[in-house]
MILUMSE-880636 format. One record per residue (C-alpha): residue number from 0; residue in three letters; chain; x, y, z. Coordinates in steps of 0.5 Angstrom, whole numbers. Layout:
REM residues N
[NUM; "ALA"; "A"; [X; Y; Z]]
...
***
This chain:
REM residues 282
[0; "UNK"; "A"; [13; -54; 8]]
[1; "UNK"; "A"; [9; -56; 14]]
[2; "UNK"; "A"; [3; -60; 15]]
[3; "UNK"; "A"; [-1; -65; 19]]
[4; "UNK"; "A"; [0; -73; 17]]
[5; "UNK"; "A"; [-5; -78; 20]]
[6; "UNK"; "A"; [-2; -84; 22]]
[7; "UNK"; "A"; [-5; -89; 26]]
[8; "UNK"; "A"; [-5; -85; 33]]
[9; "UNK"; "A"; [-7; -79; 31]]
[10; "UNK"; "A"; [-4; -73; 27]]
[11; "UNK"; "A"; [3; -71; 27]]
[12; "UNK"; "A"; [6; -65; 25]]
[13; "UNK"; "A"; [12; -64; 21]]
[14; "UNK"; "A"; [15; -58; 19]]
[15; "UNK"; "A"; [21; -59; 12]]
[16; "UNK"; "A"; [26; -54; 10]]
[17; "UNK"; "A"; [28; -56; 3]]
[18; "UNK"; "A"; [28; -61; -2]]
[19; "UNK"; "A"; [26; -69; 0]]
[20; "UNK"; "A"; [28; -70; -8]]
[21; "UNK"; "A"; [35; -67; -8]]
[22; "UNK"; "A"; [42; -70; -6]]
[23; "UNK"; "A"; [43; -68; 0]]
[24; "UNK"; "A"; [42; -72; 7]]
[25; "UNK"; "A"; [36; -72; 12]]
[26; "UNK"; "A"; [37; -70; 19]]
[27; "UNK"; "A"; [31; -71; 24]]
[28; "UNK"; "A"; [30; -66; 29]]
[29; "UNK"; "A"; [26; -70; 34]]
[30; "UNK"; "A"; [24; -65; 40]]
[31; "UNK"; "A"; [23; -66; 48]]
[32; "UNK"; "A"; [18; -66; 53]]
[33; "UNK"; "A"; [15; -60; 52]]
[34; "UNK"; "A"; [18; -58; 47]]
[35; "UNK"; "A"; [16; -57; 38]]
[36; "UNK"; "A"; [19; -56; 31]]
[37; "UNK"; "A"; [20; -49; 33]]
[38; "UNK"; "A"; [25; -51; 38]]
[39; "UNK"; "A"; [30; -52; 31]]
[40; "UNK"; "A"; [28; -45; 28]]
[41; "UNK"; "A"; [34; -43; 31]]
[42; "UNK"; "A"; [39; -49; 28]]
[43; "UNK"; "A"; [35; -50; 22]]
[44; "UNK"; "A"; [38; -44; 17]]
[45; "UNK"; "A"; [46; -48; 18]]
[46; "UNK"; "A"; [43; -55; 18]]
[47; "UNK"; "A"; [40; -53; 12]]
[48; "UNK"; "A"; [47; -52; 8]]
[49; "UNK"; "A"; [48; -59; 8]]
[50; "UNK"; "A"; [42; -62; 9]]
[51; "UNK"; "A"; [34; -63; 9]]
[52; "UNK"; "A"; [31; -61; 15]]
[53; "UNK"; "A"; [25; -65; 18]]
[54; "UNK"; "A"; [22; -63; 24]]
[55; "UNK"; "A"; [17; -67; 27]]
[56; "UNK"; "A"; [13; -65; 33]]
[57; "UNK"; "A"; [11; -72; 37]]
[58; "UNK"; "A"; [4; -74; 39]]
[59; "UNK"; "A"; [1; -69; 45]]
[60; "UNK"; "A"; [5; -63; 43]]
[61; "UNK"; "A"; [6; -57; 38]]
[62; "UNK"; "A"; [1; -59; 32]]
[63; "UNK"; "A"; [0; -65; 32]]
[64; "UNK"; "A"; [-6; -68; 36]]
[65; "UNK"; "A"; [-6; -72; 43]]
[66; "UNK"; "A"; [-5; -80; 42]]
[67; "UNK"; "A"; [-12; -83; 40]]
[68; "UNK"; "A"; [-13; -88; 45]]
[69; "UNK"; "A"; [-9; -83; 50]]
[70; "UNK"; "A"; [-2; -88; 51]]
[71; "UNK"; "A"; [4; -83; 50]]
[72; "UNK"; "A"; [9; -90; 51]]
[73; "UNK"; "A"; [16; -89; 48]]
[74; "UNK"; "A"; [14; -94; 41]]
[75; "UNK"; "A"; [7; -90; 41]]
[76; "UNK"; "A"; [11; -83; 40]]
[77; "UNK"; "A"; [17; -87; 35]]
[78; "UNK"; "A"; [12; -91; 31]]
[79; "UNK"; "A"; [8; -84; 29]]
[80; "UNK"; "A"; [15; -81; 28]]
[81; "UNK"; "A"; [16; -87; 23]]
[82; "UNK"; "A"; [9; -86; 20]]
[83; "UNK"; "A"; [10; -79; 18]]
[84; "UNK"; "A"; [17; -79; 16]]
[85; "UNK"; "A"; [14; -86; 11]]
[86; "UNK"; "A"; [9; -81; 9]]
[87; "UNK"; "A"; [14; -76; 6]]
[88; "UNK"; "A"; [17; -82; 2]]
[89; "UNK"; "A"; [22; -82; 5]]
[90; "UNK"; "A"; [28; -88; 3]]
[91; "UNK"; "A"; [34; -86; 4]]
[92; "UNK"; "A"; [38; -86; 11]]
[93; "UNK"; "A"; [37; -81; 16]]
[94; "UNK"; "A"; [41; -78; 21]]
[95; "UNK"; "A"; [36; -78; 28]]
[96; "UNK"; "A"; [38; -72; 33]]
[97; "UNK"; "A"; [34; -71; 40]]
[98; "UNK"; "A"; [36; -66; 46]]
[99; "UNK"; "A"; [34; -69; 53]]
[100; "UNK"; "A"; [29; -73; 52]]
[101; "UNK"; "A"; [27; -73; 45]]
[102; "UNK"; "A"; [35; -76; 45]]
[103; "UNK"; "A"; [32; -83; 48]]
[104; "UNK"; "A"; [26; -82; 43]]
[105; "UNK"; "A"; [30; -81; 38]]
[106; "UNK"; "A"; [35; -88; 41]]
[107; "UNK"; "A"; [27; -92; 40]]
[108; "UNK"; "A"; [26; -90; 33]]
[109; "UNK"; "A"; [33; -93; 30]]
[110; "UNK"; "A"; [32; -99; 35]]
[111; "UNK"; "A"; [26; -101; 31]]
[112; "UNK"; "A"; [28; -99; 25]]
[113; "UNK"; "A"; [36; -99; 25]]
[114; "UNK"; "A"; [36; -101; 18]]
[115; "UNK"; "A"; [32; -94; 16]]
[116; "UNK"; "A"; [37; -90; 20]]
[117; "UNK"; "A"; [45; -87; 19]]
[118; "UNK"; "A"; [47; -84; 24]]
[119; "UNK"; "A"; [45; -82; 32]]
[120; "UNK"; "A"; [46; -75; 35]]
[121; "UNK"; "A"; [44; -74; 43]]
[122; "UNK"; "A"; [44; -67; 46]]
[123; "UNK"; "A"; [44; -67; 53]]
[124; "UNK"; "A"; [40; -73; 53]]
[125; "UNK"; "A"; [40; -78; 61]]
[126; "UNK"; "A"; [43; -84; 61]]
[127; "UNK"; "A"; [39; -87; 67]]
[128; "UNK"; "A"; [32; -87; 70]]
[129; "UNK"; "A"; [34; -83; 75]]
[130; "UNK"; "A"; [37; -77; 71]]
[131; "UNK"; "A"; [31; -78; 66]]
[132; "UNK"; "A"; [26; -76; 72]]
[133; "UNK"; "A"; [30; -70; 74]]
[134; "UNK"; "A"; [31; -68; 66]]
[135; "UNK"; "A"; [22; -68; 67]]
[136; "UNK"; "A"; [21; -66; 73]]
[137; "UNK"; "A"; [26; -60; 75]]
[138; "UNK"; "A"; [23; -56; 69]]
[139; "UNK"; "A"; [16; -56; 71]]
[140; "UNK"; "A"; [14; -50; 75]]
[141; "UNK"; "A"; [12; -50; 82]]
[142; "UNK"; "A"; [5; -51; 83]]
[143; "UNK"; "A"; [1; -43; 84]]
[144; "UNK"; "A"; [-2; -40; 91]]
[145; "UNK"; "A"; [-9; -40; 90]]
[146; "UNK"; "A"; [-11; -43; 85]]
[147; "UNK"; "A"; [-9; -38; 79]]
[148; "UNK"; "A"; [-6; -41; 73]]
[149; "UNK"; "A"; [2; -39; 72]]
[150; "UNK"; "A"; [3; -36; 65]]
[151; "UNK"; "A"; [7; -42; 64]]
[152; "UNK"; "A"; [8; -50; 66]]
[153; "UNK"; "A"; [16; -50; 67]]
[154; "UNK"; "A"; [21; -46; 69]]
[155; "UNK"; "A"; [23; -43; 62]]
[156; "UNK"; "A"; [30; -40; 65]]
[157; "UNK"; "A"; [32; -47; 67]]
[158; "UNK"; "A"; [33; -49; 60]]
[159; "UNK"; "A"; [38; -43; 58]]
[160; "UNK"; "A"; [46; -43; 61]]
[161; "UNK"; "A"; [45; -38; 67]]
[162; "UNK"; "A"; [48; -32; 63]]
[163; "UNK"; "A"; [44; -32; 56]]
[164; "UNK"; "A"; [40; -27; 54]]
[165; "UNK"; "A"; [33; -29; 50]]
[166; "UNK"; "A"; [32; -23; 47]]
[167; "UNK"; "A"; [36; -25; 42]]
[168; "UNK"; "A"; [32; -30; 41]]
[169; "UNK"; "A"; [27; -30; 34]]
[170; "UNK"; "A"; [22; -32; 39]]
[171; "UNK"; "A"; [25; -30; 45]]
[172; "UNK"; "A"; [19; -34; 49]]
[173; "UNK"; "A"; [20; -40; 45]]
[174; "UNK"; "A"; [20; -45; 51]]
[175; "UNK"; "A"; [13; -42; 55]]
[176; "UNK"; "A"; [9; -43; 48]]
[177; "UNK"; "A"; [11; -50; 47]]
[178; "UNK"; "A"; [10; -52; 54]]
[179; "UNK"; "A"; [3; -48; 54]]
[180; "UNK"; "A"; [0; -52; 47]]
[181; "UNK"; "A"; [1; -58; 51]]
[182; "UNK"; "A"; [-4; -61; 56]]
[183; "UNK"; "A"; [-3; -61; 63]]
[184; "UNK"; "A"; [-5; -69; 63]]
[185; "UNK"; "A"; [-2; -71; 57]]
[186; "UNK"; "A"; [5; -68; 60]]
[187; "UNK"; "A"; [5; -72; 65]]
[188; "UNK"; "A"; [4; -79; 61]]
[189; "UNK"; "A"; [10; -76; 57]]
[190; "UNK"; "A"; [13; -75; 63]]
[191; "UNK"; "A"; [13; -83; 65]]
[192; "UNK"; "A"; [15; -86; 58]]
[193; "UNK"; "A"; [23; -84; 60]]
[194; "UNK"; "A"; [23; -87; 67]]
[195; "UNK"; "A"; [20; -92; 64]]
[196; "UNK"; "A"; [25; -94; 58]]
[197; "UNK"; "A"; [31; -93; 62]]
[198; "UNK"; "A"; [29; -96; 68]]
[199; "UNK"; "A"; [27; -103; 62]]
[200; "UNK"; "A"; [35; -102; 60]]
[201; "UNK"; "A"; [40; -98; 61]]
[202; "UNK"; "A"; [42; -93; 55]]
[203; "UNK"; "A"; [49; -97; 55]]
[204; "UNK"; "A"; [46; -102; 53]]
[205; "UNK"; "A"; [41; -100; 48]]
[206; "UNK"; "A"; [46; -96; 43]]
[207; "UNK"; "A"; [51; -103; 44]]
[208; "UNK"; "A"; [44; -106; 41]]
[209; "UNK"; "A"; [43; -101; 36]]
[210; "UNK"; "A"; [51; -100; 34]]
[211; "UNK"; "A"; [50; -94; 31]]
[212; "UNK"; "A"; [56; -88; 30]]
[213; "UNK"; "A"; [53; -84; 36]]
[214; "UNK"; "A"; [55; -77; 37]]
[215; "UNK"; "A"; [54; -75; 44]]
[216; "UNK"; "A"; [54; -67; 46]]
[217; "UNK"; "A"; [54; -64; 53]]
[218; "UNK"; "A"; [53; -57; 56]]
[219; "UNK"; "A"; [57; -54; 61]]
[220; "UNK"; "A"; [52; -51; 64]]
[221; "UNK"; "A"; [45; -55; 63]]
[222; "UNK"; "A"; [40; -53; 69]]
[223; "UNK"; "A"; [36; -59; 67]]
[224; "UNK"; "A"; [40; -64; 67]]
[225; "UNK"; "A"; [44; -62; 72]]
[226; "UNK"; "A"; [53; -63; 74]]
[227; "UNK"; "A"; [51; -69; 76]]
[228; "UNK"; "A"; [47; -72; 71]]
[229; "UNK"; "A"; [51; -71; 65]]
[230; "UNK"; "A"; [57; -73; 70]]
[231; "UNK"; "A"; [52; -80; 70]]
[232; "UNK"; "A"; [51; -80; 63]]
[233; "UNK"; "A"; [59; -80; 61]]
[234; "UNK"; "A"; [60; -85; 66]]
[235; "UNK"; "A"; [55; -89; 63]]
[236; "UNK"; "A"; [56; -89; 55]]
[237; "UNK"; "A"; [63; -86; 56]]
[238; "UNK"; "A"; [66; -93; 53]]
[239; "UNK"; "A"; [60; -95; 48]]
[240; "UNK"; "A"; [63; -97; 41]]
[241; "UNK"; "A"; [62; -92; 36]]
[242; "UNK"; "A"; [60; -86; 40]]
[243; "UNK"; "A"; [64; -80; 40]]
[244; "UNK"; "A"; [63; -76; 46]]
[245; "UNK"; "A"; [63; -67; 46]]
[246; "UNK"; "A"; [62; -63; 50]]
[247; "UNK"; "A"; [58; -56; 49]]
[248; "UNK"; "A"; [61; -50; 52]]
[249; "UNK"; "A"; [57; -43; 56]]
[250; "UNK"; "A"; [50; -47; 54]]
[251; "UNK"; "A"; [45; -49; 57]]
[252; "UNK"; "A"; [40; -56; 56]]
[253; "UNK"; "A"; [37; -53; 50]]
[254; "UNK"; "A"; [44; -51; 47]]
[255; "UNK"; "A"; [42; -52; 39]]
[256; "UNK"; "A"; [38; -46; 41]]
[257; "UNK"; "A"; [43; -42; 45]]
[258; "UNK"; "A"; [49; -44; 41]]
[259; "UNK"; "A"; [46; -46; 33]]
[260; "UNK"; "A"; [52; -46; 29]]
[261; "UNK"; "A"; [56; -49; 34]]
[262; "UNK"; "A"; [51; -55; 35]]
[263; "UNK"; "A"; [50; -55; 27]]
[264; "UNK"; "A"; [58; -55; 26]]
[265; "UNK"; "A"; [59; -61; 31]]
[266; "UNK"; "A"; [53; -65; 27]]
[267; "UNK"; "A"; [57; -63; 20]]
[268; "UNK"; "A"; [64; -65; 23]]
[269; "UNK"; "A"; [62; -71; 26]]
[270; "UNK"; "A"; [57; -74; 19]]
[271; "UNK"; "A"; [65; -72; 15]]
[272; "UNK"; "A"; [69; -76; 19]]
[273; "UNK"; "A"; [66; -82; 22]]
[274; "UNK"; "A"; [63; -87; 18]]
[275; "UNK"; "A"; [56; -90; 19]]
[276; "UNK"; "A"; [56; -97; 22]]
[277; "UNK"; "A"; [53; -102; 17]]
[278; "UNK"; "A"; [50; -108; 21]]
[279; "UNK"; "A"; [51; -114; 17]]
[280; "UNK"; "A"; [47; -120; 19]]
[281; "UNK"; "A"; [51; -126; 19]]
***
């Protein structure tokens, strides 16, 4: 099922695979900058095994409309995650996944409503302003010579391993349609909402806050993010309580699409054998 929910922002479209009123757990797929529900095509059919899957595209991207009074904030993009996934009736805990970007806005939603979420799970994700602001800009294609439009607004080999072949792909061009739903000034303010959160605190400190059980996973070839960037992130978050750090290899900053049984092995194994964390306030 997908369909369209408004809330007080605007419209978000979220795309559910499965049954909301069965046993299983939920899993929330959250995307990145430029990014849509379709990026989890390829996770979906092994998450599904296990949970129901909602994917939701934020505010400016995919389906859902632009923010209504044009603000693209961090607790904008959250609120209207937690608005539709209200309107599904949704009551049990969840499970929050995001890759780049989509990790920290994924990190917001459990900040502002830890008690409605069981787990976190961050791919690839930037731990300080300076990493976040590469995550964003070095995916963006360089400006094209007299005046035409490119066929794209990023470099869609940057997001894959150096060596994968996108032919494999259910939709090999999964990354430029995304990107090319999205409009060009609504990219840019969503481009500032990461700097600007992490330049607020520093992602250490925010999921030492939220405390929750936190899987971390990292490509060993992520053009985006960068060597230097996942080296920062480890060093950052490495000694967070209830975080469990792995690493992703031969894939790239989109590795759930590369590597979909993997990445959906490694979220298994993690919800399995570590508890959620109960906060109890004293």
């Amino acid at each position: 099922m997908e369909k369209i929910y408004e809330v007080t922002s605007g419209k978000v479209n979220i795309k559910v695979t499965g049954d909301l009123d069965s046993d299983k757990k939920i899993i929330v797929l959250i995307p990145g900058i430029n990014g849509s529900v379709e990026y989890y095509d390829e996770i979906t059919p092994y998450l599904q095994k296990k949970y129901t899957v909602i994917a939701i595209d934020l505010l400016g991207q995919g389906k859902s409309s632009k923010s209504k009074d044009g603000v693209y904030s961090m607790d904008v993009l959250a609120w209207a995650i937690l608005e539709g996934i209200a309107r599904l009736r949704v009551t049990d805990s969840m499970i929050l996944f995001g890759y780049g970007i989509g990790g920290l806005i994924a990190n917001r939603v459990a900040e502002i409503r830890d008690f409605s979420v069981a787990k976190l799970i961050m791919l690839n994700t930037p731990a300080n302003e300076k990493y976040a602001e590469m995550d964003v800009n070095s995916s963006f294609a360089a400006i094209p010579l007299l005046g035409k439009l490119a066929k794209s607004p990023v470099k869609a080999n940057l997001y894959f391993a150096k060596d994968f072949d996108t032919s494999k792909l259910k939709n090999p061009n999964v990354i430029n349609d995304a990107a090319n739903a999205v409009d060009r000034k609504v990219a840019k303010q969503l481009s500032k909402t990461a700097d600007e959160y992490l330049e607020d605190k520093a992602l250490n400190k925010r999921l030492r806050i939220t405390a929750l059980a936190t899987l971390a996973i990292f490509s060993d070839d992520d053009q985006i993010l960068t060597e230097a960037g996942i080296k920062d992130a480890k060093a950052t978050i490495g000694r967070v309580p209830h975080l469990t750090m792995k690493d992703l290899k031969g894939a790239g900053h989109v590795g759930m699409i590369e590597k979909p049984e993997e990445v959906a092995e490694m979220i298994a194994e993690f919800d399995d054998n570590v508890d959620d964390i109960i906060k109890i306030d004293m």
